[in-house]
C-alpha positions in Angstrom: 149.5 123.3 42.8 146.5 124.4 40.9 144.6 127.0 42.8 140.8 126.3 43.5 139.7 129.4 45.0 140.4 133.4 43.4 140.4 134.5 47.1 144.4 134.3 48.3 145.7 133.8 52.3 146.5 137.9 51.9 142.8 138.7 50.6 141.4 137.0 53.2 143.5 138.9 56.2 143.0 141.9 54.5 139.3 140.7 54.4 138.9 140.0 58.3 140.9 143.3 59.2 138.4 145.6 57.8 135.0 143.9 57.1 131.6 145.0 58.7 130.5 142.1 60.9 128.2 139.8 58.6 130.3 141.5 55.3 131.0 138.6 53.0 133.6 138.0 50.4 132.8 136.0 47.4 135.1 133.8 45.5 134.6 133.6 41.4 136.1 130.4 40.9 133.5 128.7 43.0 129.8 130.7 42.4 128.0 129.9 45.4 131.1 130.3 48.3 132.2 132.9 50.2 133.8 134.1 53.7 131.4 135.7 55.9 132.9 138.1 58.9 131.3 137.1 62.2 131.8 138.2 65.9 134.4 135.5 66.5 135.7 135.3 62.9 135.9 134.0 59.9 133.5 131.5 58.6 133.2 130.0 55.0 130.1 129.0 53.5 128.3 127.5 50.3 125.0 128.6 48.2 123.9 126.0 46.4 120.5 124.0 45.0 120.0 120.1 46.5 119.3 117.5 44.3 115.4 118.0 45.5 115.7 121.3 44.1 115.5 123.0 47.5 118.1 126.1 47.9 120.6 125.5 50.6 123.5 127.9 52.7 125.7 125.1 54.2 128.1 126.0 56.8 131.3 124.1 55.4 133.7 125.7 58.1 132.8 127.8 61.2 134.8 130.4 62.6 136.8 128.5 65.1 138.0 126.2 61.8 140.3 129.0 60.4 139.9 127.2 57.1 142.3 128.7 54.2 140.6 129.8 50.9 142.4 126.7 49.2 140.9 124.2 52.0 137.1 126.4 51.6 137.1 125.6 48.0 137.9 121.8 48.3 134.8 121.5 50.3 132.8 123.5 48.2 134.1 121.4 45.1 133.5 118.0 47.1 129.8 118.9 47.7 129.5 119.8 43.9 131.1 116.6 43.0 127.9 114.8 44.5 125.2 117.1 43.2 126.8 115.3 39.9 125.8 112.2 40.9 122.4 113.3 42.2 123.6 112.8 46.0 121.7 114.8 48.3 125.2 116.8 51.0 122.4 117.4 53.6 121.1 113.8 53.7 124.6 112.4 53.6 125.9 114.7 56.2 122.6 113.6 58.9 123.3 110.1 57.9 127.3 110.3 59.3 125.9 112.7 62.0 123.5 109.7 62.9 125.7 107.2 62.5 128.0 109.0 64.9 125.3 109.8 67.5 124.5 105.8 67.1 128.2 105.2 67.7 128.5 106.9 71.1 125.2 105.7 72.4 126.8 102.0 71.3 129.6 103.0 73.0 128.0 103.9 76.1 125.8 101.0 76.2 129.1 98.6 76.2 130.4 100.5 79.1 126.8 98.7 80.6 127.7 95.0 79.5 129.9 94.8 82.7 127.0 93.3 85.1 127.6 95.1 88.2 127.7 98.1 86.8 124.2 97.7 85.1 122.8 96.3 88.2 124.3 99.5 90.3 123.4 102.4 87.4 120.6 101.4 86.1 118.7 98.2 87.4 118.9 99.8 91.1 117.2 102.8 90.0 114.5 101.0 87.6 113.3 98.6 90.2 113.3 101.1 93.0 111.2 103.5 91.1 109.0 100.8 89.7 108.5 98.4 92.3 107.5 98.4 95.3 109.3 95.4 96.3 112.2 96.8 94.5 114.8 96.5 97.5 113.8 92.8 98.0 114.7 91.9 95.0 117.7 93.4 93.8 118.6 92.6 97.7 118.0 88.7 96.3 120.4 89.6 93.0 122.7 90.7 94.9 122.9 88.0 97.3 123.0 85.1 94.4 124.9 86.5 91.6 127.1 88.9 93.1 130.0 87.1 92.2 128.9 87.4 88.6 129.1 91.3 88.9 132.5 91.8 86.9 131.5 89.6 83.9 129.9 90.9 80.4 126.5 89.7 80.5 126.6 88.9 76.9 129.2 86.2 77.8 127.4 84.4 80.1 126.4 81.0 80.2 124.9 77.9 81.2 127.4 76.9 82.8 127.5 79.7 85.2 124.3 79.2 86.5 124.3 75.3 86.6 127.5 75.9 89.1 125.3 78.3 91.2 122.7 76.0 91.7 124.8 73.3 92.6 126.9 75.5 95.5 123.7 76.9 96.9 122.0 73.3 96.9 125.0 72.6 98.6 124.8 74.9 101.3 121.0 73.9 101.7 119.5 76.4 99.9 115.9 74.7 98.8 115.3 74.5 95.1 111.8 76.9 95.0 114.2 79.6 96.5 116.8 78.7 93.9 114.3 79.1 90.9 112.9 82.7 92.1 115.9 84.1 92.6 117.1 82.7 89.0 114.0 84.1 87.7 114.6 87.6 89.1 118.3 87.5 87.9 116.7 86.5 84.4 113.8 89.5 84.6 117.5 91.8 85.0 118.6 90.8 81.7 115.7 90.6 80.0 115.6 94.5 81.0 119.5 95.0 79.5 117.7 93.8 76.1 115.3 96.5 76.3 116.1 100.0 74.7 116.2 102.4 77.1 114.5 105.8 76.2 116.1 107.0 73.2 120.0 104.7 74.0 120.0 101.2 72.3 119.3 98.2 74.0 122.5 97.0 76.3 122.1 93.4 75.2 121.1 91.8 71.6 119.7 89.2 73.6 119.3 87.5 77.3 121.6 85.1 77.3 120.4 83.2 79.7 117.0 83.2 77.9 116.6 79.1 77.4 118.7 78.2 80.1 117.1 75.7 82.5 118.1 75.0 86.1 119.3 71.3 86.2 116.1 69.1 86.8 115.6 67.7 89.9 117.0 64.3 91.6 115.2 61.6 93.3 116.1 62.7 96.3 114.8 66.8 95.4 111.3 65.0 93.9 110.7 63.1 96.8 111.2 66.4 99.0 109.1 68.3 96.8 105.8 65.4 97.2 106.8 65.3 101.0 106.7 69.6 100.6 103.5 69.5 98.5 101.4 67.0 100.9 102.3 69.8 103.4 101.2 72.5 102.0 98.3 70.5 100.5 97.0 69.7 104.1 97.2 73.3 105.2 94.6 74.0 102.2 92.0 71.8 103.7 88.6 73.2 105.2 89.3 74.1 108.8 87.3 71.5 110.9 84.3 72.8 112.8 85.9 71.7 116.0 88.8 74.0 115.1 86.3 76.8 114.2 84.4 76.6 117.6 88.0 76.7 119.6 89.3 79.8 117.3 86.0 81.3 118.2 87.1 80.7 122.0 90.3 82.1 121.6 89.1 85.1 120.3 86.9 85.8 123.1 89.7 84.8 125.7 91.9 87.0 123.9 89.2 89.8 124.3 88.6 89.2 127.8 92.2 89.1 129.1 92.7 92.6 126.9 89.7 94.1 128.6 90.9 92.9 132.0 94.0 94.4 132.1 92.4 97.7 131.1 90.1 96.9 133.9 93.3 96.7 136.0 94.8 99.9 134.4 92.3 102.4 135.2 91.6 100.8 138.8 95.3 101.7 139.2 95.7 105.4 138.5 95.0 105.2 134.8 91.1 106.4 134.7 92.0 108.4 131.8 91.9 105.2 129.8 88.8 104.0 127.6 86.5 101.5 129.1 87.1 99.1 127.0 84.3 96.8 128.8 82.0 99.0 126.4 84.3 98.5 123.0 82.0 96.3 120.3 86.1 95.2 120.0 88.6 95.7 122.7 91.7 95.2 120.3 91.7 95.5 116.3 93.0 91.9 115.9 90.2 90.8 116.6 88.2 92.3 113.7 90.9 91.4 111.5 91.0 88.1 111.8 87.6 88.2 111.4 88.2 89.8 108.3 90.4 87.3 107.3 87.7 84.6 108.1 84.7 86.3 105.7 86.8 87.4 103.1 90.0 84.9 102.7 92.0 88.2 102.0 95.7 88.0 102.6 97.3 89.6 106.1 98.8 92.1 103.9 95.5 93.3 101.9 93.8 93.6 105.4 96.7 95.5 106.3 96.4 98.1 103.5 92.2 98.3 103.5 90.8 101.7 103.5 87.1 102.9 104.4 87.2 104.9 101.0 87.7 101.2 98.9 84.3 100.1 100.7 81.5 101.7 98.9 77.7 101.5 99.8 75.4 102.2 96.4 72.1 103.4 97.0 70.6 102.4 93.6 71.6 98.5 94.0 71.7 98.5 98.0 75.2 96.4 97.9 78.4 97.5 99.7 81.4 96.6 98.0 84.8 96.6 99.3 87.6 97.7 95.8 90.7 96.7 95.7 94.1 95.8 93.9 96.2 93.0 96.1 99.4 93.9 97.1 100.8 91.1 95.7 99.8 91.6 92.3 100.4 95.4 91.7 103.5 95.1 90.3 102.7 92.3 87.9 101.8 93.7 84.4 99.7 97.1 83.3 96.3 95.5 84.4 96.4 93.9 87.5 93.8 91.9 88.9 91.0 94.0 90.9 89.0 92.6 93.7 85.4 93.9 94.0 84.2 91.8 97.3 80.6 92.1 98.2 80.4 92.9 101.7 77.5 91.6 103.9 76.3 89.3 106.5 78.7 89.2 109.7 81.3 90.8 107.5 79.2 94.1 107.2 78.6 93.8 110.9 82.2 93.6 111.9 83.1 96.6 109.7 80.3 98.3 110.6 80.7 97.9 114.3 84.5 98.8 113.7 83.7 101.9 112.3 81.6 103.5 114.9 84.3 102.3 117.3 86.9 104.3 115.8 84.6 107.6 115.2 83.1 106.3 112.0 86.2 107.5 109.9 85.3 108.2 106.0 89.1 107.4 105.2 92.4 106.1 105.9 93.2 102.6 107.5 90.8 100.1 108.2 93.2 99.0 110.8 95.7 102.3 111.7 99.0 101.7 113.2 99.0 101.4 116.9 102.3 104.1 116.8 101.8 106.3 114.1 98.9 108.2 114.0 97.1 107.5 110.3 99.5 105.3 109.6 100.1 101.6 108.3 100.2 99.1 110.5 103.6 97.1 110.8 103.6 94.0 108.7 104.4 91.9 110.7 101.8 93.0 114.2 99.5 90.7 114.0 101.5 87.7 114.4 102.1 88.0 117.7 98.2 88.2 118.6 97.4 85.1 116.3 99.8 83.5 118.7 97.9 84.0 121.9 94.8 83.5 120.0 95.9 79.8 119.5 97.1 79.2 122.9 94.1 80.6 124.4 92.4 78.1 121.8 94.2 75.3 122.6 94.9 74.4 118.8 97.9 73.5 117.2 100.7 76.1 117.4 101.9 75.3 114.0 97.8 76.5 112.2 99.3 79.7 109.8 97.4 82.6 109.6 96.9 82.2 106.2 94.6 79.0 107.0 91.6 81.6 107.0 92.3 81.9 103.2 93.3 78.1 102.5 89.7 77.9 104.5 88.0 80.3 102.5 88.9 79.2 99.1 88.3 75.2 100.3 84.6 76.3 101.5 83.9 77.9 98.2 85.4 74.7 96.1 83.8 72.0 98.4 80.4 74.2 97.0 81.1 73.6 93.7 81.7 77.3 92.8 82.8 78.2 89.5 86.4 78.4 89.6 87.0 81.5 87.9 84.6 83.2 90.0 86.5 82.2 93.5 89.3 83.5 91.7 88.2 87.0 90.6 86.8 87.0 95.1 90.1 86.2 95.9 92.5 88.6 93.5 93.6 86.0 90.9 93.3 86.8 87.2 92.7 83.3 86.6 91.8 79.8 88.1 95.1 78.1 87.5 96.3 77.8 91.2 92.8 77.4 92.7 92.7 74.2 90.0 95.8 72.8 90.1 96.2 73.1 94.7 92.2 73.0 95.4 89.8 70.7 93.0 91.3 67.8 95.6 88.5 68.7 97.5 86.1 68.3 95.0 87.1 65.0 93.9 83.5 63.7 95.1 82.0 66.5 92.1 84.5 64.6 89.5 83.3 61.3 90.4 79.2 62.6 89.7 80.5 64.1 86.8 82.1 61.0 85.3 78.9 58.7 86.5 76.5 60.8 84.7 78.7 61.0 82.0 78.3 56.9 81.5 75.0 57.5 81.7 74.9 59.5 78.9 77.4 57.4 77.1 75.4 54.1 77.7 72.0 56.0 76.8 70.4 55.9 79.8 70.0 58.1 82.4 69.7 56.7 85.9 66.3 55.6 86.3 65.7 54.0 82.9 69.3 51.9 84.2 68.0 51.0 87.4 64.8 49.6 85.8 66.9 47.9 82.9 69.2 46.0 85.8 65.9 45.0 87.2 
């Protein structure tokens, strides 16, 4: 066999025994390679000029290689060979180095196809940092698609999901549950076609991107009218009759809480405030008052802090700031509520305030076990109840029906619709169009008249004289 390099096995021993560390030892039949003696030993190297003319020491074999002077030179040769054809070894060797790197994060990513294992690693951890209501829904993902968990999302179909629906519409499972759970399992895999940091993306695609649930049957539409009369009823203006009665309730309510304090400190218990001097003698009662003025939703009242509400002395207007909870999560600008407050709103808060030591910050409405706070979600319910009794109005009126009430009123007034909707933390009128311009059916029907007016060239009285 030809030999490639001057520098023989022997040399090279000889070389490592009794070099200085750093010593090199050049070879003649390849200018530009050597051997250079390191700590841990012997590593070969090569001097050359890159095709951009820029002058380069590669590392063609470190010292844990043990390359032979034969197996150096090859190298050395090899990178020459492309210098020839104007071939750049650096570039080359960052291209297979990428392409390697690109390989294992490829690999790793297909360890993620498997969807359990995506929704356990990496989903899990995403939505919990991310979202507040995080738990709920992968708690919903769970619960629906579980037994999809040991399939490659990439293969799945159609067909899964069109069996799904039809075994939980078996079980009884209503379809507008069925279509927000599909579209959280959907928002999953749209995320698995998302690079992630500096990794590829899991998917190429959601598979499940134009897949439709199966439309609905006779039976399913006719559910859905008899569904949306319901909740179209519930939107209407609370009658004045129901008004004066909820107004009752709240002062029975009031009375039988001061009562039993009354009771309470007559029985040993004087330590206990009078609350026979409270503007308020329990906080539901100024929060569904809040709920009345402002149509907020239970769970924004629940959440309002004295910082959000702002007095300014230059415009004399108090404004109450905020972000509804149900929209924080939805997109990088979510809408933001800037409710004036005045009237018998500013009196309920201000009246509120004093009663609790005219706080600066914190809760609105603290909870009643943990001092500074948030009240439990779900506290007031239990008061609304007694309200209604107390009332005498039908057990069945929701909570909510102070913000059905609110947004009605402001319709029926023949407010702008994108205004109620920036009052009421929308970022659009969409949903107060499509579920509340019923009530202003009476607007649309003076909006079409003087339209034929117009249309005919008349206005109203020139057409009242011409039918004369």
């Amino acid at each position: 066999m030809k030999l490639l390099s001057s520098i023989t096995g022997d040399d090279l021993k000889e070389f490592k025994r009794t070099a200085k560390e750093r010593g090199q030892l050049g070879c003649t039949k390849n200018p530009g390679l050597f051997a250079i003696k390191l700590k841990h030993g012997i590593s070969w190297r090569f001097r050359y000029q890159d095709v951009d003319g820029t002058r380069v020491v590669d590392t063609i074999a470190s010292a844990h290689d043990d390359l032979l002077p034969q197996q150096a030179a090859e190298r050395a040769r090899a990178i020459e060979e492309m210098l020839r054809h104007a071939t750049s070894p650096r570039l080359e060797r960052a291209k297979r180095l990428q392409a390697l790197r690109e390989a294992r994060q490829q690999a790793d990513s297909n360890q993620y196809l498997n969807a359990g294992r995506y929704f356990e690693d990496i989903y899990t951890p995403y939505q919990t940092a991310h979202c507040r209501t995080g738990k709920s829904i992968l708690n919903g993902i769970r619960n629906n698609f579980g037994h999809l968990f040991d399939r490659d999302m990439s293969m799945l179909s159609g067909a899964d999901i069109t069996a799904w629906f039809h075994d939980k519409r078996k079980q009884g499972v209503n379809r507008a549950t069925l279509i927000r759970a599909f579209s959280a399992f959907k928002a999953m895999l749209n995320r698995a076609a998302l690079p992630r940091d500096d990794s590829p993306a899991i998917l190429a695609t959601n598979p499940l991107k134009d897949v439709k649930l199966p439309r609905m049957t006779v039976t399913e539409r006719a559910e859905k009218e008899a569904s949306d009369r319901e909740a179209q009823g519930k939107r209407n203006v609370i009658s004045d009759e129901t008004k004066a009665a909820l107004r009752t309730g709240l002062d029975l309510f009031a009375e039988r809480i001061r009562a039993q304090r009354r009771n309470s400190r007559e029985h040993g218990k004087s330590f206990l405030p009078d609350l026979d001097v409270a503007a308020y003698p329990h906080w539901f009662i100024p929060f569904a008052l809040v709920a009345w003025f402002t149509g907020m939703r239970p769970g924004d009242i629940r959440v309002m802090r004295w910082e959000n509400i702002r007095h300014n002395r230059f415009s004399n207007k108090t404004l109450h700031t905020f972000t509804p909870e149900k929209t924080k999560d939805k997109g990088d600008s979510p809408a933001q509520v800037q409710f004036p407050v005045s009237g018998e709103l500013l009196d309920v808060l201000t009246s509120w305030r004093k009663q609790l030591g005219d706080p600066q910050s914190g809760y609105v409405f603290p909870s009643e076990r943990v001092a500074g706070g948030i009240l439990d979600k779900n506290a007031y319910r239990r008061h609304w109840i007694k309200v209604k009794k107390f009332a005498g109005i039908d057990a069945d009126l929701d909570f909510y029906a102070f913000r059905h009430n609110f947004i009605s009123q402001l319709v029926m007034q023949g407010e702008p619709v994108l205004a109620i909707a920036r009052l009421v933390g929308h970022k659009d009128g969409t949903m107060i169009a499509e579920n509340y311009f019923h009530l202003g059916n009476q607007d649309a029907d003076d909006i079409i008249s003087r339209l034929g007016e117009r249309l005919s060239g008349h206005t109203a009285p020139d057409l009242q004289e011409a039918r004369a």
